[in-house]
C-alpha positions in Angstrom: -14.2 15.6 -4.3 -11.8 12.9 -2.9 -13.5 10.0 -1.4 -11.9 8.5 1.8 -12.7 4.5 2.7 -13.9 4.5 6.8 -14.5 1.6 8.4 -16.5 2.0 11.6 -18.7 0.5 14.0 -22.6 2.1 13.4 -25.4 2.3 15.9 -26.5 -1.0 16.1 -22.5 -2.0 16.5 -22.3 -3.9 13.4 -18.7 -3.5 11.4 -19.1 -1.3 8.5 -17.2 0.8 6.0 -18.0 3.6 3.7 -16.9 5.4 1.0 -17.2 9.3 2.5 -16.6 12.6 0.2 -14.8 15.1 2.0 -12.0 17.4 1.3 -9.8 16.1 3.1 -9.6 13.0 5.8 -9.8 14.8 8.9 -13.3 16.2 7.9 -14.2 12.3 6.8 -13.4 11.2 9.7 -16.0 14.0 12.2 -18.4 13.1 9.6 -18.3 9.8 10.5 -18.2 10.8 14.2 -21.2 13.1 14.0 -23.0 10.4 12.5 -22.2 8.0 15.2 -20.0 5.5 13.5 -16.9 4.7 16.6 -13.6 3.1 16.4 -13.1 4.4 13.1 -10.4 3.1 11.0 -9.1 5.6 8.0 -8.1 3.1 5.3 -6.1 6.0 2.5 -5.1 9.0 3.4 -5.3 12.4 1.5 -2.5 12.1 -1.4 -4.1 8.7 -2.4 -7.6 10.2 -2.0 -6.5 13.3 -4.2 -4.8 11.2 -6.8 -7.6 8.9 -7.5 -10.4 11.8 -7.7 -7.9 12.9 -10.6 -9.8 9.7 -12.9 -12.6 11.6 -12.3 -16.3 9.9 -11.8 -16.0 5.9 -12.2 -19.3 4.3 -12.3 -18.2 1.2 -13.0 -16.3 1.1 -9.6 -19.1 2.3 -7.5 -22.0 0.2 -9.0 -19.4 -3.1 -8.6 -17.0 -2.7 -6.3 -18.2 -1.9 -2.0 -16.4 0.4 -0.1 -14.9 -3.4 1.4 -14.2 -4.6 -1.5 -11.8 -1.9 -2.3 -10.1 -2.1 1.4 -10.0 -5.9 0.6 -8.0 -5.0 -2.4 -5.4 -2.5 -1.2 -2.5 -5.3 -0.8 -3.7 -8.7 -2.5 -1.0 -10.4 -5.3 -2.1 -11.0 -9.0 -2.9 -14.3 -7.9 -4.9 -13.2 -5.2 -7.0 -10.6 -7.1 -7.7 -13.3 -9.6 -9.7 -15.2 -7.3 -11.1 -12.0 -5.7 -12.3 -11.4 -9.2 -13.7 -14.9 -9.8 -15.4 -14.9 -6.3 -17.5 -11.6 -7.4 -18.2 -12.7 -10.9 -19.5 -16.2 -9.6 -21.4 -14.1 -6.6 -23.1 -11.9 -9.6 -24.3 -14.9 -11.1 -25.3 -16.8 -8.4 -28.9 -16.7 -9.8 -28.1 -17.8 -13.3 -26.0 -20.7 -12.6 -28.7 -22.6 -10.9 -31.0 -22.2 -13.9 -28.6 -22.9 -16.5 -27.5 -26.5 -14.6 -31.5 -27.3 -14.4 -31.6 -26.7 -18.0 -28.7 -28.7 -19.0 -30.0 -31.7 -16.8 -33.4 -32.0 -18.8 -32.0 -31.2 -21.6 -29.8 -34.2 -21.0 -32.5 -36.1 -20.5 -34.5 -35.2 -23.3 -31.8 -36.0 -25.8 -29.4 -38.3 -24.6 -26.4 -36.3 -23.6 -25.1 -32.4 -24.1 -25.1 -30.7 -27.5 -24.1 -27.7 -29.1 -26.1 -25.8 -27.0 -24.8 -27.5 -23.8 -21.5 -26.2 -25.1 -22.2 -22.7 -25.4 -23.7 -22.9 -22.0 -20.7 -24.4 -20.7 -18.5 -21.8 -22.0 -20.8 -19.0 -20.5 -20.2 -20.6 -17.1 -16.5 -20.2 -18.1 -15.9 -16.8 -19.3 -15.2 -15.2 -16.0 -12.6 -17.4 -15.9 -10.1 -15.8 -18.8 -12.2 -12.6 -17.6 -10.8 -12.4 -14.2 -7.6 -13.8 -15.2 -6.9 -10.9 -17.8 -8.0 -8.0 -15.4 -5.2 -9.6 -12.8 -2.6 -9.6 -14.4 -2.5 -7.6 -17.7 -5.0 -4.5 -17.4 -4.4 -1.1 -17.1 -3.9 -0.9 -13.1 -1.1 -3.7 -13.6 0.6 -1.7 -16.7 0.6 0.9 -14.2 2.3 -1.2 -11.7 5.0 -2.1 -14.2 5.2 1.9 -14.4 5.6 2.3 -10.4 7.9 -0.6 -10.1 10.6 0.7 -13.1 9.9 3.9 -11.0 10.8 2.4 -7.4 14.6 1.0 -9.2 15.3 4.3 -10.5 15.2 2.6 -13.9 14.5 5.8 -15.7 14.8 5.7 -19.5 11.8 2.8 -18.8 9.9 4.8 -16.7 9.8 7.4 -19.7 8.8 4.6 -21.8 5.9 3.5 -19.6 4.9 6.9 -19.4 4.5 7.4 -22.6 2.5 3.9 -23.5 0.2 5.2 -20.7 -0.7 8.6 -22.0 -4.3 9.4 -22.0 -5.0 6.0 -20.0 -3.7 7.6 -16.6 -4.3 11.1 -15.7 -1.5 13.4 -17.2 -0.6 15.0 -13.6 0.6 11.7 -12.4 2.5 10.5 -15.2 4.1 14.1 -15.6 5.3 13.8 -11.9 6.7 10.6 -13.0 8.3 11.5 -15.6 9.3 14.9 -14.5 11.3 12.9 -11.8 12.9 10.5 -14.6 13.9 13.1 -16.6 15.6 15.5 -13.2 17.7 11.9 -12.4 18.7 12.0 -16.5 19.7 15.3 -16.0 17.3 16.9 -18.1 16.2 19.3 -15.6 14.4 21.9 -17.4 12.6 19.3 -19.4 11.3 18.4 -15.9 10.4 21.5 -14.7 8.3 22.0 -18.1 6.2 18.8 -17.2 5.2 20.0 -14.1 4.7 23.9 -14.7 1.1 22.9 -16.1 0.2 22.1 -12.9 1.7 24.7 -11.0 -1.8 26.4 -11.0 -4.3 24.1 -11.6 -7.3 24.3 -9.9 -7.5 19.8 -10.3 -4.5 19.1 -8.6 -4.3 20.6 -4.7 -1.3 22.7 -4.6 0.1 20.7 -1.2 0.3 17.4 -3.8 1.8 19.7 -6.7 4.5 20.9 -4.2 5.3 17.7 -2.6 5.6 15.6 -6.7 7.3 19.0 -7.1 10.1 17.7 -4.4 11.0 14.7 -5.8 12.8 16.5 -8.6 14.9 18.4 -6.1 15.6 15.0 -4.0 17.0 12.8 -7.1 19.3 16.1 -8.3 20.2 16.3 -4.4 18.9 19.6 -3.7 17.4 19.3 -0.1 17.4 22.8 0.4 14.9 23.3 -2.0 12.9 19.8 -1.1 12.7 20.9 2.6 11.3 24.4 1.2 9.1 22.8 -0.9 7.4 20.7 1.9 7.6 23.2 4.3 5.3 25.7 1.9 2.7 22.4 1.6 2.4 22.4 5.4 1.2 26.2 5.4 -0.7 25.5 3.3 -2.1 22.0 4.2 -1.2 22.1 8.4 -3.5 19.4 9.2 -3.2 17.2 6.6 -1.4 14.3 7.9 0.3 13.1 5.2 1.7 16.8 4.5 2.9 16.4 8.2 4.4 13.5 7.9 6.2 14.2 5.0 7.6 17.4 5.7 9.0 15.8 8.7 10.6 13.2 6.8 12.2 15.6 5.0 14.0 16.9 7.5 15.2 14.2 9.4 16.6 12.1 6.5 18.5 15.0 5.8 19.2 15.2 9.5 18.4 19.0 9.5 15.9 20.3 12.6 15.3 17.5 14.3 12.9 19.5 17.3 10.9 20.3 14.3 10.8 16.9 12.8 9.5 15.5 16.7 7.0 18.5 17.2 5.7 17.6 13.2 5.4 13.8 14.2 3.4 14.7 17.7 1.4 16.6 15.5 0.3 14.2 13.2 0.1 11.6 15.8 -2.9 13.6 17.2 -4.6 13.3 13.7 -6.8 10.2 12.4 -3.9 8.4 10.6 -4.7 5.9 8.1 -3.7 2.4 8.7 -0.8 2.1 6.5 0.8 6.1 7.2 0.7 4.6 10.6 2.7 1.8 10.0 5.1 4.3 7.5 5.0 6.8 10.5 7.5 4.1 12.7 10.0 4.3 10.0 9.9 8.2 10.0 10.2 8.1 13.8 13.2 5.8 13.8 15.0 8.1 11.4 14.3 10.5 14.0 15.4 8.5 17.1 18.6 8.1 15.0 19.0 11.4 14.5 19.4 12.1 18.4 21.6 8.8 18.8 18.8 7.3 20.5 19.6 3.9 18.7 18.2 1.1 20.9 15.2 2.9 20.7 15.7 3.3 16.7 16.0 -0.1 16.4 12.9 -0.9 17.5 10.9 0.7 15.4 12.8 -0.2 12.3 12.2 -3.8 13.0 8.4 -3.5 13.9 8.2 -1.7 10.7 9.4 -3.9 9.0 8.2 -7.1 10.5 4.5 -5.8 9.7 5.3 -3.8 6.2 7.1 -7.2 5.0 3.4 -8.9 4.3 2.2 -5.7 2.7 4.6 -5.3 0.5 4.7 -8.3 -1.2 3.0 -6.7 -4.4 3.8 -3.4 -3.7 6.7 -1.7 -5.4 6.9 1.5 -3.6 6.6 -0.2 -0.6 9.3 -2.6 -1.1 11.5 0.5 -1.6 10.2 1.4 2.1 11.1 -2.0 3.0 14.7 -1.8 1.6 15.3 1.7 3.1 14.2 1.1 6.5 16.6 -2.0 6.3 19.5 1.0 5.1 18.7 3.0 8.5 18.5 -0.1 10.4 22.4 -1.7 9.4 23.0 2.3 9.9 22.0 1.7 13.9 23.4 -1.6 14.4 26.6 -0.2 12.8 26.1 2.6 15.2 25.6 0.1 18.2 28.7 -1.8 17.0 26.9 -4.4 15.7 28.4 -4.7 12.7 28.0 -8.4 11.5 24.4 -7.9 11.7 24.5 -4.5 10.2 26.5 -5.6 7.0 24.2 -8.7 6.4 20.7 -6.1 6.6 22.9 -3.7 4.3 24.1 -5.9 1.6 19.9 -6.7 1.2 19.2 -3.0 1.1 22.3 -2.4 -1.1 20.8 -3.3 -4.9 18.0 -0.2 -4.3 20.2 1.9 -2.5 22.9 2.3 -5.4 20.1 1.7 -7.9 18.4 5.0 -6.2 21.8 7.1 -5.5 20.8 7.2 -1.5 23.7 8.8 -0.8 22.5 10.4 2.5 21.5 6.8 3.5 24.8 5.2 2.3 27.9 7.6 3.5 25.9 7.5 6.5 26.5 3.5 6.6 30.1 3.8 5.7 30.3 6.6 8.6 29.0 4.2 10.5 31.2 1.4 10.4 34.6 3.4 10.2 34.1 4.5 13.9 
């Protein structure tokens, strides 16, 4: 069952969070209601929750990793992980390395300075070290973000290659939608379809996530049609799962198609316990919107509060850098709009190197639209 992080103040008003199984957020969250917990923060929402039960049980996680821990790990650098690493490995030992420093110091004394065994001490004290270091910067999770990064420049011939050096490490539904996507933009479409039809069915993957990976093969061949049907058949079948909200509405108002729907979808999901980040992502999606119906002052707005507060996030993120670099597209987009055009060209030359890395057409003769008026 997916696991949600909920952060939450309990009875006695201390500050806690949890790790709660549910089967989706919404019901995390009235759980946490019903057992008192108030101002309740949802730190992932469902597609990350659904993705990560796809590893299955991890034991390891649980028995050394709190439910703050992994909140406190959501947006740190390699560098900053390292030391997150090195602080809970020193923590762990904070009862041996006491002991072992007494033992040195009569040892010391009873023979006139360290020896071998001093040595070997010495180096236990400094194994987390190369340890922490490793797990930072050249485990599994960061081969993955090499994966997601190739992904998020549309470099696709390497994404295939990642995909395939990560076989049997990952779980296969994710690095199928990855690749699936790779191969549609190579114009191998039917090789795509054939990595995802496994999963058309499965009982492991919820068919809302299935549809919505499913999309992304439709959006790189430039098929909205069919991406704007495929969302719309995850929100009857997920309607109050926010992020199937959310995206649906994206859908259509990056394509500029419905935009009363796109609004009503947004209210929706603004009535839902959002998790901190869709909240953030959910500005972006409403100053598409507020585009959409020329409202640009008001679009503005919310592209720069996105991205003054994505910027930090981002910083190791991939994915969210692409969100940085698109919301910086709409934004020349407005100013253009607005006649601003100085100021538009300079935020669209930043956003340019993803955008024609990506083929955002709908993004780009929107721009060039734009500024011929």
């Amino acid at each position: 069952m997916p696991v949600f992080l909920i952060s939450g103040n309990n009875e006695n008003g201390k500050r806690e969070t949890r790790r709660v199984e549910a089967d989706n957020s919404q019901d995390a969250v009235r759980e946490c209601e019903e057992q008192g917990l108030t101002e309740i923060v949802l730190h992932n929402d469902d597609a990350f929750a659904a993705a990560t039960d796809l590893f299955g049980p991890q034991p390891d996680v649980d028995q050394n990793l709190t439910a703050a821990d992994l909140v406190e790990m959501q947006y740190l650098t390699n560098f900053q992980l390292f030391l997150f690493y090195l602080r809970k490995s020193y923590w762990q030992l904070r009862w041996v390395i006491p002991v072992l420093i007494l033992i040195a110091v009569y040892r010391w004394d009873q023979v006139s300075g360290p020896d071998e065994t001093d040595y070997i001490m010495l180096g236990f004290l400094l194994l987390p070290i190369p340890i922490c270091f490793w797990n930072a910067y050249y485990s599994l999770g960061r081969k993955y973000d090499r994966l997601i990064y190739e992904f998020s420049w549309g470099n696709w011939e390497e994404v295939l290659h990642q995909v395939a050096r990560l076989r049997g490490k990952i779980p296969d539904f994710e690095l199928s939608a990855r690749a699936a996507v790779a191969l549609a933009a190579l114009d191998r479409f039917d090789e795509a379809l054939a990595q995802m039809e496994p999963y058309e069915e499965s009982d492991e993957v919820p068919r809302w996530m299935y549809l919505g990976r499913l999309s992304e093969l439709y959006e790189v061949t430039k098929d909205y049609d069919t991406v704007i049907e495929c969302m719309r058949q995850a929100y009857e079948i997920a309607p109050e799962n926010p992020t199937v909200i959310i995206d649906y509405a994206y859908a259509l108002t990056k394509t500029n198609r419905d935009s009363p729907l796109a609004a009503e979808l947004i209210a929706d999901a603004e009535e839902l316990h959002l998790n901190d980040l869709v909240a953030l992502l959910l500005k972006y999606f409403k100053g598409v919107l507020e585009l959409n119906f020329r409202n640009y002052r008001a679009a503005e707005a919310l592209f720069r509060q996105c991205e003054a507060e994505l910027v930090p996030l981002a910083v190791n993120q991939a994915l969210l850098q692409q969100i940085v670099d698109l919301n910086r597209g709409y934004l020349a987009v407005t100013l253009a709009e607005l006649e601003e055009k100085e100021e538009a060209e300079r935020l669209y030359q930043l956003s340019l190197p993803r955008l024609q890395a990506l083929d955002c057409e709908l993004i780009m003769d929107r721009y060039a639209d734009a500024m011929r008026k």
